[in-house]
Each structure stands twice: as C-alpha cells, then as structure tokens.
N, C-alpha and C positions, 0 to 999 in steps of 0.2 A: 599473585593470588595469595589471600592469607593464609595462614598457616594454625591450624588450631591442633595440640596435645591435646590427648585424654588419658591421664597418668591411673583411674583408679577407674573400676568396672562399673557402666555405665548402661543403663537399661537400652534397648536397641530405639526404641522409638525416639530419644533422646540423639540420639549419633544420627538416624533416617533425617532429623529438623536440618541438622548442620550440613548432610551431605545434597539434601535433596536437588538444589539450583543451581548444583556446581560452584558455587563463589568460594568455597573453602577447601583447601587439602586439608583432611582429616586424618590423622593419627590413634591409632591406638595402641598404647603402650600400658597392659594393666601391668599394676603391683611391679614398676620402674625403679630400679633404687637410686637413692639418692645421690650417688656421682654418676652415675648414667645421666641422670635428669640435667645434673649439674651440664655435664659436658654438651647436650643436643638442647636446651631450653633456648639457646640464643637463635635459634630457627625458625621460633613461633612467637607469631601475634594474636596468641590464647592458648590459654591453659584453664582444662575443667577436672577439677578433682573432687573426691567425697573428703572421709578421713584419715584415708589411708595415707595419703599423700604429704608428707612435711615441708610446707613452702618457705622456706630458712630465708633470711636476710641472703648467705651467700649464692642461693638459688636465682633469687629475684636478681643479685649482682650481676650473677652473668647476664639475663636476660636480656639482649640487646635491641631487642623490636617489640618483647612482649608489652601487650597494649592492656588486657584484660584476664582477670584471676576469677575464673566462677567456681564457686560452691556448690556444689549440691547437696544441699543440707541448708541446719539451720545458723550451727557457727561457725566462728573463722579460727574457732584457736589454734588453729594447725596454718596460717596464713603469716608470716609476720608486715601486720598491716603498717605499721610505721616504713619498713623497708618500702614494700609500695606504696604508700602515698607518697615515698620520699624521690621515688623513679618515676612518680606521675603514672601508675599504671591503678585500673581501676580493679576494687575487687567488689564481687557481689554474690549473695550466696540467693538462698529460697525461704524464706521467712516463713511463708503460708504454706508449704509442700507437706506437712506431715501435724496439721491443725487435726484433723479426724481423725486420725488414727492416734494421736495422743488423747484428744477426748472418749475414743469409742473403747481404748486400754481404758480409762479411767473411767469410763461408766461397768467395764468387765471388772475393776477393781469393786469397782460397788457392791454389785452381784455377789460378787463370791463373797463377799464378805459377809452380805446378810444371811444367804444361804450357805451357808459354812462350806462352799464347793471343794474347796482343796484336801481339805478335813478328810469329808464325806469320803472322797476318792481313793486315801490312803486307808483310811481305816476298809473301806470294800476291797481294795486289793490285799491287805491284811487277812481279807478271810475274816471280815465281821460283819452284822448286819445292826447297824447300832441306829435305827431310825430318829428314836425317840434321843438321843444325842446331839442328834445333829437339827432340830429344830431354829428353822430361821425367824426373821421378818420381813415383814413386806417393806415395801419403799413409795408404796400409795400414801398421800398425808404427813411425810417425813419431810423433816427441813434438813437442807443442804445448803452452806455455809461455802463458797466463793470466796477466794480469798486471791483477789487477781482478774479483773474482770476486762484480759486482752481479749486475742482471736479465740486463743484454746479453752480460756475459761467459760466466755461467751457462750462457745459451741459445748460444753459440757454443762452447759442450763437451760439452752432450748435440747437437748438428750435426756435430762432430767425432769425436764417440765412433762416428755411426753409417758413419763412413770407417774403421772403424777406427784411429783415430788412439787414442795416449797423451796421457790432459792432464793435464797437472800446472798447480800456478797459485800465484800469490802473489796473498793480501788478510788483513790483520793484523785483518780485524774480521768474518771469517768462522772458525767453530770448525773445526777438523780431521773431528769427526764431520760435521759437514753438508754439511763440502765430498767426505767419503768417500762418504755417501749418492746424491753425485751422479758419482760413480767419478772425482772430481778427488782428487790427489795435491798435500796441502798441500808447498811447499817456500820453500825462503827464496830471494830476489831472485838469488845468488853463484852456488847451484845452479840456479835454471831458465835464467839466460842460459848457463851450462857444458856442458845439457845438453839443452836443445829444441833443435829441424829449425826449428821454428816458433814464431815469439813474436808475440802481438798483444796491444798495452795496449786496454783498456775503464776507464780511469780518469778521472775529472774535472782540468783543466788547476789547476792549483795554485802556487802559488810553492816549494812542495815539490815538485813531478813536473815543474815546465817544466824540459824538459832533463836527468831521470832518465834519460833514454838517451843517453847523451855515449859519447864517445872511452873513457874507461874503462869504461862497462859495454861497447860493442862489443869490446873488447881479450879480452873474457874468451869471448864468444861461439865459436862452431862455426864454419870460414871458408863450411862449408855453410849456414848458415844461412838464413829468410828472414824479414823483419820486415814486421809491418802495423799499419799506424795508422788507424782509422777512428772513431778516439772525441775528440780534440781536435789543434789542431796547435800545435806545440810540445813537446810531451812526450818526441818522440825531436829532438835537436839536430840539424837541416838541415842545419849545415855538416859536422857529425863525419858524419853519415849520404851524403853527398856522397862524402866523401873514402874513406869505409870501401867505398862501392861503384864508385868509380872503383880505388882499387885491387886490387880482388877481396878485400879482408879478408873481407867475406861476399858470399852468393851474390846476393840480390835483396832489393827492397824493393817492397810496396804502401801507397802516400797514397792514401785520400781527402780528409785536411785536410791544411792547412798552419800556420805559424806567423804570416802572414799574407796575409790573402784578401782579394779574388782573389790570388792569392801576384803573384810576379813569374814570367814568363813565359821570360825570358831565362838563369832560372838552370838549372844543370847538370844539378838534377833530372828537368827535361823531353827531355834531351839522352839522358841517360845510358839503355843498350838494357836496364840490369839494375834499372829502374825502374818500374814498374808506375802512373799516377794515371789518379787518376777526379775530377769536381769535385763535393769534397762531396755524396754521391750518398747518402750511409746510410740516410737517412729520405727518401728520395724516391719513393715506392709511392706505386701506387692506392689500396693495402689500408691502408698507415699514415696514407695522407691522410684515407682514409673511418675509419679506429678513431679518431684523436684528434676528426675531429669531432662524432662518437658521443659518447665521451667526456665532451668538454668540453660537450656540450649536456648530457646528464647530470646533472653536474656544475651548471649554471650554474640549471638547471629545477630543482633541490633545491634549492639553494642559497635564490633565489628564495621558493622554496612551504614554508620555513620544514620542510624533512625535512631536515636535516645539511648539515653541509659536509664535504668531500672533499678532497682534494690541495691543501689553502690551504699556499702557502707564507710565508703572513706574519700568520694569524690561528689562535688554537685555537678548540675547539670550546665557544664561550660566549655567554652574551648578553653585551649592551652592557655592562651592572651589572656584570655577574660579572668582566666582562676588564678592568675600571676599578678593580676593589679588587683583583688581582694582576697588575695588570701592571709594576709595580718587581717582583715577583719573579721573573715570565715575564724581565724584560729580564736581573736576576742569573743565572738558572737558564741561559739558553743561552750567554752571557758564561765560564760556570764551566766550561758544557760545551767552548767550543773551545776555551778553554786547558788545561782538560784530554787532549784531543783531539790537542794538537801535544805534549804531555810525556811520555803514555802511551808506557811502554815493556812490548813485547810480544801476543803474544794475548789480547784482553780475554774472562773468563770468566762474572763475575759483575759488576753494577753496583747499589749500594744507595745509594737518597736517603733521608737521614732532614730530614725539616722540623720544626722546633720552634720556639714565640711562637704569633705571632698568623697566624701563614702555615700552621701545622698546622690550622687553624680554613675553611679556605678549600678550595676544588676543585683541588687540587692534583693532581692526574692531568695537569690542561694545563700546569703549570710543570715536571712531570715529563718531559712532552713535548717541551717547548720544550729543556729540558737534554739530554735523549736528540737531537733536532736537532742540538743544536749540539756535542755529542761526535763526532758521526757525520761532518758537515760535512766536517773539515778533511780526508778522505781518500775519501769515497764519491763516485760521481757524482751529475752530478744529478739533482735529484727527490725528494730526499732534504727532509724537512717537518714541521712539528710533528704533523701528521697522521698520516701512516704513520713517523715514525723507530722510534716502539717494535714495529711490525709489522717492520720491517727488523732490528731488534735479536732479535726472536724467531725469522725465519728465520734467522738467521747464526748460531745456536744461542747467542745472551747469555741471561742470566737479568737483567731488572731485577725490584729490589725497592723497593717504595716504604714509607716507615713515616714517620705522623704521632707522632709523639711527645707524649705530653703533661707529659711531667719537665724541668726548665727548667732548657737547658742553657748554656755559658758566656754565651751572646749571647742577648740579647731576643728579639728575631728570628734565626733562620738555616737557613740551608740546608747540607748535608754531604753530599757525594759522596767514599764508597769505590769502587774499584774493585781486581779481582782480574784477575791476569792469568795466562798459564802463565811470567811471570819475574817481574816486582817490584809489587806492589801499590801505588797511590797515592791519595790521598784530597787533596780539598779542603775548606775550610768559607768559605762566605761569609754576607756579612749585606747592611745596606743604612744606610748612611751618615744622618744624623739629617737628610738632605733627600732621603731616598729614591735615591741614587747607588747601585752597585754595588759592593763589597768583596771584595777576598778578602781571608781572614785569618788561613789555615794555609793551610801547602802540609805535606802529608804530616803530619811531627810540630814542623816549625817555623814559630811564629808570623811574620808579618807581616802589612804593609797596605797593599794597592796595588789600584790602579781597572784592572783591566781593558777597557784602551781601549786602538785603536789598534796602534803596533807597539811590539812590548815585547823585552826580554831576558832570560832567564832564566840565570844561572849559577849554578854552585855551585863553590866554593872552599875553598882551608883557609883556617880561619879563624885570619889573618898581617894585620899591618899592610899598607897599603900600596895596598892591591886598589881602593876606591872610588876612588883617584889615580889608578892604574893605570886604570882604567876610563873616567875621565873624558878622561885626558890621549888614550888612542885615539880617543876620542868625538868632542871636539874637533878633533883633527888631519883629521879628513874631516869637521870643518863639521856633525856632528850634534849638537843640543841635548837634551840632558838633560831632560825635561819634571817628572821627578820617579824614587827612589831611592830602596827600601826594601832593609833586612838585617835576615837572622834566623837564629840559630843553633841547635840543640839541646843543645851544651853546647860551654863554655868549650874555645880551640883545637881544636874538632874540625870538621865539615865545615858551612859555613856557604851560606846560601841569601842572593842577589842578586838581586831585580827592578827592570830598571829601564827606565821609561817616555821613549820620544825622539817627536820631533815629526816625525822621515821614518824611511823606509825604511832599512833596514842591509845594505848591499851583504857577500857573502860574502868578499871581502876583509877587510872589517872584522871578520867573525866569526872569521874566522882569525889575525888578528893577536893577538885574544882569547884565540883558543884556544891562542896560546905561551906567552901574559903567565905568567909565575911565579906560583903555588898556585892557576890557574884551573884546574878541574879538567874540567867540561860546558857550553857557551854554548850555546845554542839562541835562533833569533830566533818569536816570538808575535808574529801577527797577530789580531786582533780585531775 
C-alpha cells in the first residue's frame, strides 16, 4: 500500500481525499525537521508539503520509493526541482488554489485606497474626527490598467467591471479577441500608464519586469493616479515609488509584497500616509488554504493510483520508457521555447512545430508541451507547466499546430518552431548535437549554431568589419567571458545575426554600451 507523508499542516478536508478508500497509509508529521524528514522519507511514495517544508537535493537523495512531491500552494522554491526531475520523481503544486483571494485582496487594496480606509481608522482611534480629511472617490467610471492579464488578473477585471470600473490591460500573449470577450481593452504599456486612475501588475517577477515600474514609467502616469502591487515585489522600483509618493507625483500606493521580505521596517514606505501595506496577505484565506489542499490531494491520489498527472511542473504526461527515448528533445523543445520567448516580438497569433527524423516517430504531444512551457515562461506567471501551457495557449486565443513530418528535412533529427504574430514572424530550427546536447541552428532565415544555455546575447548588426572586436573588447572591460560566439548572415553586407554565450550575468549597462557600438543594430540579453 502507498505510503504518503504530510510534512506541513494541511486542512482536514485535504488529508479526508487521501484517507477516504483506504489505498494509502497517511502520515502526518507537521512542522518535521529536516534530519527527521531525512531519516524516514525513504518510506514514502508521496510527500505533500506547503512552505514550511525545505525539499533539499539531499532529502530527495535519500528518497527511495518516493514517486511524487505535491505543493500546496503556488510555488516550488522550497522543492529542489532539478534533484527531482533528476530521480524521476514528479513534483506539482496548485496554480489556481488562491486566484480569488489574490484578486479579492487586490480589489480590498482598491478600496482602501480610494476611501483613505486605513487612514480614517488610525486617526479615529487617535481620538479624531477628521471627516472632511479623509474624502474619497468613487471607482464608478475610473480606468484600471491590468498589467498581466493571467487567471488573477482576469479575475480582478470581471471584480472590477462589477464597480463599474473601465479595464483596459497589457499582456503580449493574450489575443485582443479574448481579452475583448472579457470586456478588457487590449492597450500597449505608454498608453495604460497615460491613462488609468488605477494600475495593478499580476505578473511574475523576471529579470525583465524587476523594476518595469521605475522613475520613467511613473513620469508618464496620471499625478491622480493609484498603483497596487500584490503579485511579486520588485516589479514596481521601492525607491522611484518612494520618491514619486513623497512628492505627490501620484496619488497612493498599495504593497502587499516587497522587494525584500520581511522588507525593512524602517524605510519611508511604512512612514509615508499615501501608502497603503499589508504583509503579504494575497493567498491568506480559509477558502485558498482549504482549495489548494483539495487540490493538491487530488492531484497527489491520481498521481499515485496510476489516473494522470496534473499540474507537474517538471514532468509530462509519460511512462518511464516513453520519457527516456524523448527526453533530449523534451530538454531542446523547452530550451527553443524560452529563447524564443524573450525575441518574440509582438502579439503571438499562430504557433506551428513541425518535428522531422526519428523524433516524428515518437509521442510528441509531450515535447510539444514542454516547448509551449517554455515559450510561455519568460512573461506568464506562475503556474504555468508542461501540463496546462497548451490549455493556456488556447485560452489566450493561440492556435498551436503540431505536424510530424515524414520528408527528410535539412537535419536528421529536428525540431522547427514558426511563430505568427500581429508584427514580425519568427521561427526557430533545432536539432541535437551527436551527444544528444541542444542546438539551435536557424534563427529566422539565418543559419547558426549555438547551445542554448545559460546567459546569452543576441544582436543583430550590419554586416561591417570590426563587430566581433567590438564585442569582445566591451565584454572584457567588465570582466565577462566569452563562453563561446556564433555569426550568421543572409546575405553578403546585409543584416547580420550574433549569438554569443558568457559565463555571468550582463548588467544593463553593458547592454548599453552595446547598443551605441557602431552598426549594432538590436542587443537583447537570453537567459536560459
């Protein structure tokens, strides 16, 4: 009979799923410490924890039967997911378990903020009666500005539509039709901060979004304005957002996260009266704490009983066999997808894999998956999985197309992702290196070959003397190495393609210096 741990305190109705049919001996071990865990984990073929629980590499080590790792919640940072994908155990958390109560905190952030609630409260308990202080507005006729238009943001603009509120929203990977169907107004990033009362991000923290709300996007904003952060911290910059509400640039702000937590205490954010925080409260419900562990017992009792797996974020849907003769192309296919993913420019409309060799011969639906993942990744929040990414890709109105090919095409093996968008179409082609590595080997229409790992560069240039020098000589000057340097052109002096692989990070300064250098024309930094 299986064996299922519950290392972290788990609502009853949860534990009732797993016990009910008898198929599983259940355990409860709350708040377990970590050489405990160590010692008795090799017992169990499941383990369901919140975040209390730290799932280490040497955890998963011992684990000699364990089959499945459920979350209850939304992330896994407390998981170490490579350890498990690497012992073939699956992990999967609850993506949708705390959608409403994130949006129903972020329409309370609303609230209070127009009706000065917190204000009002302290100065009454003060022993004041300051009516005429504390004058709000209403939220009938006011635009709200969507900035992320997943599950949570969605559900915070049909919560808003029924105030009356206008929503308009930015997300480059939802169609114009489907975000119309939901009486959201697609607009680009220049226009909703120009023109929302209200902006609240719902996006996942990125090295692309940390700090998309700086000093120039407040500049462009309404001095009325009011901004809410309840989905990661960081993404609006603490110190621009300080300064813009010390000097009345805008009207207020609500945090429930910070940039980092517990933040600090002492800064001006806590001080300032046009500041609204709460700590970390989004998913703090009865009702989200009973839905994820609904959920995730779910989840963990199929899983188990050999009926599907659900919300894995680091396995598809295969047997052992099946995931062991594709998994070089499951590893290509997601690989192709984020760098795709950070290049795409515009609304994506259409996305078409064609596979051809010996990979068209194979279940290719899960390397399809794993590629849909990983296009999706670099801008969705999370949650986002080889599981539902192409259920995500169908609500946001894409179209993917899958096609096995059987005509044998440049490469023995490959895989080719087109994509259509409503401004420039892009397409990739990879293969897999004659030890099963990863390749790319067209971007668009010009040939190259570079491993997508890691952090990378992408430019494009005219094709002039001088550039790989150029490149190097900035490289260098801030102490980054070169790891490797491919170029590909389409034709003789015309617009030429640069990949090129470093062994850290590339601070935005250096992207800039890039972007002066003579006949560079686009630098973008890939991550991987």
């Amino acid at each position: 009979m299986p064996k299922i741990l519950i290392s972290d305190k788990l609502e009853k109705e949860g534990i009732d799923i797993l016990t009910a049919d008898g198929k599983f001996t259940v355990d409860c071990k709350f708040g377990i410490s970590a050489d405990e865990l160590k010692k008795i984990i090799k017992d169990y073929d499941g383990l369901i924890v919140r975040s209390g629980t730290q799932v280490t590499a040497q955890i998963i080590e011992a684990a000699d039967k364990l089959k499945v790792i459920g979350r209850a919640g939304v992330g896994l940072d407390n998981v170490d997911l490579e350890a498990a994908t690497k012992k073939g155990i699956v992990a999967m958390n609850t993506p949708a378990g705390n959608t409403t109560s994130t949006a129903e905190h972020t329409m309370s952030m609303i609230m209070a903020l127009s009706r000065n609630i917190p204000q009002a409260v302290a100065s009454l308990r003060a022993g004041k009666w300051e009516r005429s202080k504390f004058t709000g507005i209403e939220l009938h006729g006011k635009v709200l500005g969507i900035i992320g238009l997943g599950r949570i943001g969605s559900t915070v603009a049909k919560m808003a539509q029924a105030f009356g509120m206008v929503t308009i929203g930015y997300d480059p990977y939802l169609s114009v039709e489907v975000a119309a169907k939901n009486g959201i107004r697609v607009v680009d990033l220049n226009e909703l901060y120009k023109t929302s009362d209200y902006i609240t991000v719902h996006i996942p923290k990125t090295d692309e979004t940390t700090h998309m709300i700086k000093d120039e996007q407040i500049s462009l904003m309404k001095k009325t304005v009011r901004l809410i952060n309840c989905a990661r911290g960081g993404i609006i910059d603490e110190s621009a957002l300080i300064k813009a509400l010390g000097e009345k640039r805008i009207a207020a702000a609500a945090l429930d996260v910070y940039e980092t937590e517990p933040p600090d205490f002492q800064s001006p954010l806590f001080k300032l009266d046009n500041c609204i925080a709460t700590p970390h409260l989004g998913a703090s419900t009865s009702e989200a704490q009973l839905n994820v562990a609904i959920e995730i017992a779910h989840a963990v009792k199929d899983a188990l009983s050999g009926e599907g797996i659900r919300n894995a974020v680091n396995f598809p849907s295969l047997s052992a066999e099946a995931y062991k003769a594709i998994e070089p192309y499951v590893n290509l296919a997601e690989r192709m997808g984020k760098f795709a993913g950070q290049l795409i420019q515009g609304r994506i409309k259409t996305v078409t894999v064609t596979y051809s060799g010996a990979v068209a011969q194979e279940k290719i639906t899960a390397v399809t998956m794993s590629l849909a993942k990983g296009l999706l990744t670099p801008i969705l929040e999370e949650g986002v999985n080889t599981i539902n990414a192409l259920n995500i890709m169908k609500d946001r109105g894409i179209s993917i197309n899958e096609i096995a090919s059987n005509q044998e095409g440049e490469y023995v093996n490959a895989i080719a992702l087109d994509v259509s968008t409503d401004r420039e179409p892009f397409s990739l082609l990879g293969t897999l290196s004659s030890n099963k590595q990863p390749r790319i080997v067209k971007i668009n229409n010009v040939y190259v070959e570079t491993a997508p790992l890691g952090h990378m560069l992408f430019i494009n240039n005219n094709d002039k003397p001088g550039i790989v020098g150029a490149i190097g000589t900035i490289l260098a000057s801030e102490n980054i190495n070169i790891a490797g340097i491919t170029l590909g052109r389409e034709n003789q002096q015309g617009v030429a393609v640069s990949v090129v692989n470093v062994d850290s990070e590339i601070s935005e300064s250096v992207i800039e210096k890039l972007r002066k250098t003579k006949n560079i024309l686009f630098v973008k930094t890939i991550k991987i």
